[in-house]
C-alpha positions as CSV (number, residue, x, y, z in Angstrom):
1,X,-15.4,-9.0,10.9
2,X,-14.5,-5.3,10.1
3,X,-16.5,-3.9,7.9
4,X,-14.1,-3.8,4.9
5,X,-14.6,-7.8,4.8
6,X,-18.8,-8.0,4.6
7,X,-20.9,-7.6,1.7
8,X,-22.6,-9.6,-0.5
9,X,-20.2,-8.2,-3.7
10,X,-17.5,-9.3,-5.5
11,X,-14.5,-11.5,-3.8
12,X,-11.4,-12.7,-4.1
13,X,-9.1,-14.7,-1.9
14,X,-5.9,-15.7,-2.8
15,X,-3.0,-17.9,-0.5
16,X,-0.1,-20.2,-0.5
17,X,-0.7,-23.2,1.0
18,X,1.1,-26.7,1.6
19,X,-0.8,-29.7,3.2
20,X,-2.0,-33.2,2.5
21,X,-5.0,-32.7,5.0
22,X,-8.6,-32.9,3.6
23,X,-12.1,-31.7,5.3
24,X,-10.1,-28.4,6.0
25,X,-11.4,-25.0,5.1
26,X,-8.6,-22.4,4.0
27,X,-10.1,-19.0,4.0
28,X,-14.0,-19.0,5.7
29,X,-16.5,-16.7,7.2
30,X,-18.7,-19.6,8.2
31,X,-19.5,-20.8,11.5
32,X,-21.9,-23.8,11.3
33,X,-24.5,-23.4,8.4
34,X,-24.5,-19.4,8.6
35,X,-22.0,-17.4,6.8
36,X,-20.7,-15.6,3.5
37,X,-17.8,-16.8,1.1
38,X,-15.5,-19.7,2.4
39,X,-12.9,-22.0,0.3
40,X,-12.5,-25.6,1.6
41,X,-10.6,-28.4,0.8
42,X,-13.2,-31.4,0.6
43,X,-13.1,-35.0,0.4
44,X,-11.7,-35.2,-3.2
45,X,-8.8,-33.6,-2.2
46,X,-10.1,-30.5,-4.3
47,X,-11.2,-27.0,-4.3
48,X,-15.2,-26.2,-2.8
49,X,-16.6,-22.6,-2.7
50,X,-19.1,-22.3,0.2
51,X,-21.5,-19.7,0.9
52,X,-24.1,-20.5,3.8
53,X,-24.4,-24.1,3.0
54,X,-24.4,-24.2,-0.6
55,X,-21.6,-25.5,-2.3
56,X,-20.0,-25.0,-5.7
57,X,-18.8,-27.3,-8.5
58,X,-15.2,-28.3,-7.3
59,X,-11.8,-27.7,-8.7
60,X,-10.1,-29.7,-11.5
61,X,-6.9,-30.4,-9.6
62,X,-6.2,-31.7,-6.7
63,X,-4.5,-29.6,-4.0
64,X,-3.2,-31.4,-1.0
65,X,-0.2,-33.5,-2.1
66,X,2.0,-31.5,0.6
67,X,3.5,-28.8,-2.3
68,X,3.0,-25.6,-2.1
69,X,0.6,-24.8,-4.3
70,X,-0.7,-20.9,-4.7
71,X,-5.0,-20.9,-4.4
72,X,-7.2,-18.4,-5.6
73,X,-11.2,-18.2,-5.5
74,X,-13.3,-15.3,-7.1
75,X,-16.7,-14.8,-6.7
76,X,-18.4,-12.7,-9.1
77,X,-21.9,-11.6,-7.4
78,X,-23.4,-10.2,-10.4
79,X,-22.7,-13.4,-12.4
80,X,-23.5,-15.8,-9.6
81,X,-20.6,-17.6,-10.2
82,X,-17.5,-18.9,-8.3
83,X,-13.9,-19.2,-10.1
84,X,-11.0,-21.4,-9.1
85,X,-7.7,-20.8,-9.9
86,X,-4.3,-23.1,-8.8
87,X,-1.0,-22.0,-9.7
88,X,-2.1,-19.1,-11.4
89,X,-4.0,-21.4,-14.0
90,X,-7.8,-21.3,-14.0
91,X,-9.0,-24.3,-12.6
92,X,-12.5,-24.7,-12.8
93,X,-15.7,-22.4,-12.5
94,X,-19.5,-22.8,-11.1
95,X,-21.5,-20.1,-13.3
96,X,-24.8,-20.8,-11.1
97,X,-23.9,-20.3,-7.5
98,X,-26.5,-19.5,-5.1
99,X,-26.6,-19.2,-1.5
100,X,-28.1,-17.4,1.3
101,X,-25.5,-14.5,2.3
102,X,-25.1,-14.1,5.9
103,X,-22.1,-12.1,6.9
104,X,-21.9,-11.5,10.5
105,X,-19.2,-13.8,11.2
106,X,-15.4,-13.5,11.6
107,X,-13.0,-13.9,8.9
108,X,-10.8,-16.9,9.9
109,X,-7.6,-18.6,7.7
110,X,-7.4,-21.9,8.3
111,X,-10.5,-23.3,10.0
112,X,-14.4,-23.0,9.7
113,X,-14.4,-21.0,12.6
114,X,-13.4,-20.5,15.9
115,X,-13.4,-23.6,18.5
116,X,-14.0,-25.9,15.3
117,X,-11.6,-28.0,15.5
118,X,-12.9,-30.8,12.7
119,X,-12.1,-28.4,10.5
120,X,-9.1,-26.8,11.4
121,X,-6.0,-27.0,9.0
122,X,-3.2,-29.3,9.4
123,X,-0.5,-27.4,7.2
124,X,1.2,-24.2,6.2
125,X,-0.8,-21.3,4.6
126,X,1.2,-18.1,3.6
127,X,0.4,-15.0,1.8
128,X,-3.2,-14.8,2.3
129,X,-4.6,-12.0,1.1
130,X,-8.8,-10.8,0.8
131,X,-10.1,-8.2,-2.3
132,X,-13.1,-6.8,-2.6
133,X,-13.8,-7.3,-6.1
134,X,-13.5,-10.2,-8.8
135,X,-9.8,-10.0,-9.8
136,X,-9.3,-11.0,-13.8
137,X,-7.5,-14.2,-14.9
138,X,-4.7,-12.3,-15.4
139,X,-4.3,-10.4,-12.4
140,X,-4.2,-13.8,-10.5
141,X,-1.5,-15.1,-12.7
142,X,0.5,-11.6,-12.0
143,X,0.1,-12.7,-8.1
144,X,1.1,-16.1,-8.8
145,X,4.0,-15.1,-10.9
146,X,5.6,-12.1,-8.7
147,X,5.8,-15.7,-6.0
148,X,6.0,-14.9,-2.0
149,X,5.7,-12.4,-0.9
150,X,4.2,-10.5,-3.7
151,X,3.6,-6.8,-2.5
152,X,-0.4,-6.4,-3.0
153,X,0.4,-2.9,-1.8
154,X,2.0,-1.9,-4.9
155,X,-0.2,-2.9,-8.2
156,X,-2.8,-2.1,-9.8
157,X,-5.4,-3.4,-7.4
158,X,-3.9,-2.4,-3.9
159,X,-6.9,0.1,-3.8
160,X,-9.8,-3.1,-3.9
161,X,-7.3,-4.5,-1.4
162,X,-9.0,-5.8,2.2
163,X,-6.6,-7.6,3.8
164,X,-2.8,-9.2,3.9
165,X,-1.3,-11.3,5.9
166,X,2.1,-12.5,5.6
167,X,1.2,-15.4,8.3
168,X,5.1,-14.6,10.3
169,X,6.9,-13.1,8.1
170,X,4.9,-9.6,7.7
171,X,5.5,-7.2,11.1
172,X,5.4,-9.8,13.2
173,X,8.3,-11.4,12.2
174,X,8.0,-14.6,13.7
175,X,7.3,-13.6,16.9
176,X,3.9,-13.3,19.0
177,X,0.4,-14.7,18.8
178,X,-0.8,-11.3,16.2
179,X,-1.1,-12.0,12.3
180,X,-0.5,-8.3,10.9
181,X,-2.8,-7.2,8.6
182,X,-0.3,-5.6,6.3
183,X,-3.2,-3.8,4.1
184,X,-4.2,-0.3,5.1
185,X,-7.2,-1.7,7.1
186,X,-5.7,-3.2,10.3
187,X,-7.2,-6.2,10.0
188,X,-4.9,-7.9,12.5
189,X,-5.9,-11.3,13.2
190,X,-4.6,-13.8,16.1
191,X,-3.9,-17.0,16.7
192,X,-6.6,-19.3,17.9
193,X,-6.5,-22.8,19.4
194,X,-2.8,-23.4,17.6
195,X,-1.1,-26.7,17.9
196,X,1.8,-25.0,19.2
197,X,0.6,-21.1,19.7
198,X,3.4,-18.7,18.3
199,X,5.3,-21.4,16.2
200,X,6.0,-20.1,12.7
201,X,7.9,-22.5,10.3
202,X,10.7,-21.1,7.8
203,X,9.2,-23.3,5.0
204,X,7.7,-20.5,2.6
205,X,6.9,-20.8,-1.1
């Protein structure tokens, strides 16, 4: 929950992920009812923007058919409105999100939050990456297009850029319980309450 990941401005997160789970959150900073932005796979097998415990409109596609598929959410504060995008294709868009804001919690990749385990992913995520700012249409095709591992480092938005994490393949190359944060924040994540802790798959996008 370093600082670089709070506010109540402009988001994107962006991932690869392959699963056929539903009831799974992807990318949250929600523990219980309190928290700030989270993306969630819900019962439709679709796409649902969280913040607190308002939800938005869901996507148009569904997103668990055990492909990778590349997922994208922007939140635009300003506009009070949420964004989906799948395979670099917009996908869907709630243009009167509200919630209560309440960012004190922990940014975690693939579960609600820590010890949750109703929630917790079964699947692959890679790639994930955290912006501050709304990224345009565009800009998330560019991501989708350049595939995995695109080098958020190196384009025109590296400087908004809050977080990456190659999920095994970035500096920890396959080996240890630490997801490297490969921005310039150190945001280095770790493994919690894994199926089998340290086990990185080869299966990539």
């Amino acid at each position: 929950n370093d600082s670089s990941l709070q506010g109540e401005s402009d988001k994107t997160y962006a991932l690869w992920v392959k699963t056929e789970d539903s009831g799974v959150y992807l990318m949250s900073k929600r523990t219980g009812t309190p928290g700030a932005l989270s993306l969630f796979i819900n019962g439709s097998n679709k796409l649902t923007a969280y913040i607190a415990g308002t939800g938005s409109s869901m996507s148009n596609t569904v997103v668990n058919d055990g492909l990778w598929h590349h997922i994208a959410i922007v939140y635009d504060n300003s506009a009070n409105s949420v964004f989906f995008y799948v395979d670099g294709v917009a996908d869907g868009s709630d243009t009167s999100f509200t919630g209560t804001w309440n960012d004190t919690t922990k940014l975690h990749i693939g579960v609600r939050g820590a010890g949750d385990v109703s929630h917790h992913l079964v699947g692959s995520i890679s790639d994930a990456v955290a912006y501050e700012g709304a990224l345009s249409a565009n800009e998330i095709k560019t991501i989708y297009n350049g595939r995995e591992p695109f080098n958020h480092m190196d384009w025109s938005q590296s400087g908004n850029l809050r977080g990456w994490w190659r999920m095994g393949d970035g500096i920890e190359n396959g080996s240890g319980l630490t997801i490297y944060d490969m921005s310039a924040n150190s945001n280095n994540g770790s493994m919690e309450a894994m199926e089998n802790p340290g086990d990185y798959s080869g299966d990539t996008p």
